[in-house]
N, C-alpha and C positions, 0 to 999 in steps of 0.2 A: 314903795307902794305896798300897802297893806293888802293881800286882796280876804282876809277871811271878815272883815267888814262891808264886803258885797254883800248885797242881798240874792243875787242871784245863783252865787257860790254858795251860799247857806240853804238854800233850796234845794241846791242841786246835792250838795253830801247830806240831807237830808232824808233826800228821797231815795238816793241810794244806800242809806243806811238801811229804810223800810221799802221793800220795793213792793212788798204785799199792799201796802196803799197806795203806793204811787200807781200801781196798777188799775187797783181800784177806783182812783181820780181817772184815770186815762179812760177807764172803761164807761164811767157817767157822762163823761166828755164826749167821749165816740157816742152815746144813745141821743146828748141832749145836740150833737150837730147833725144829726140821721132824724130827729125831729124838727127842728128845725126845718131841714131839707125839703121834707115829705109839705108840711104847712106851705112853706114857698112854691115847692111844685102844682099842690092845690090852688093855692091863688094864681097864679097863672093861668091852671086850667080855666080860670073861672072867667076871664076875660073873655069876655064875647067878640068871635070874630067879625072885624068890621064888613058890611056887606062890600058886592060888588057892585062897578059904576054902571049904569043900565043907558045915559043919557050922555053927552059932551064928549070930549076929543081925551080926557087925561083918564087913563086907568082901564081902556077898552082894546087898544093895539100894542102891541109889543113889535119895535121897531129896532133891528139890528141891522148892522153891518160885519160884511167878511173883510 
C-alpha cells in the first residue's frame, strides 16, 4: 500500500510544512462556526413561546407520583 497517494496524507504534510496557513484556515474556521452559532442562537431566540392552556384537563395540572 502506497500511502503518499492519499489525499489526506498530502494535506496533512502539507499543512505541516506551512503551519502559518494552516493556522490561518483554522483561525477562519473557528470565526465562520462562532457565526454560524450566534445566527442559530438568534433564531431560536426568535421562536415565540407557545402560550399557556387557560381551558381543558392537558397542560394546567402537574401530576406526580412518589
Amino acid at each position: 500500500m502506497n500511502i503518499a497517494n492519499n489525499a489526506g496524507v498530502g494535506a496533512a504534510t502539507s499543512a505541516a510544512q506551512d503551519p502559518t496557513a494552516g493556522a490561518a484556515q483554522m483561525l477562519l474556521l473557528k470565526k465562520a462556526l462562532d457565526s454560524q452559532a450566534a445566527v442559530a442562537a438568534s433564531l431560536i431566540q426568535a421562536i415565540p413561546q407557545p402560550p399557556l392552556a387557560t381551558e381543558g384537563l392537558v397542560g394546567r395540572n402537574l401530576n406526580t407520583l412518589a
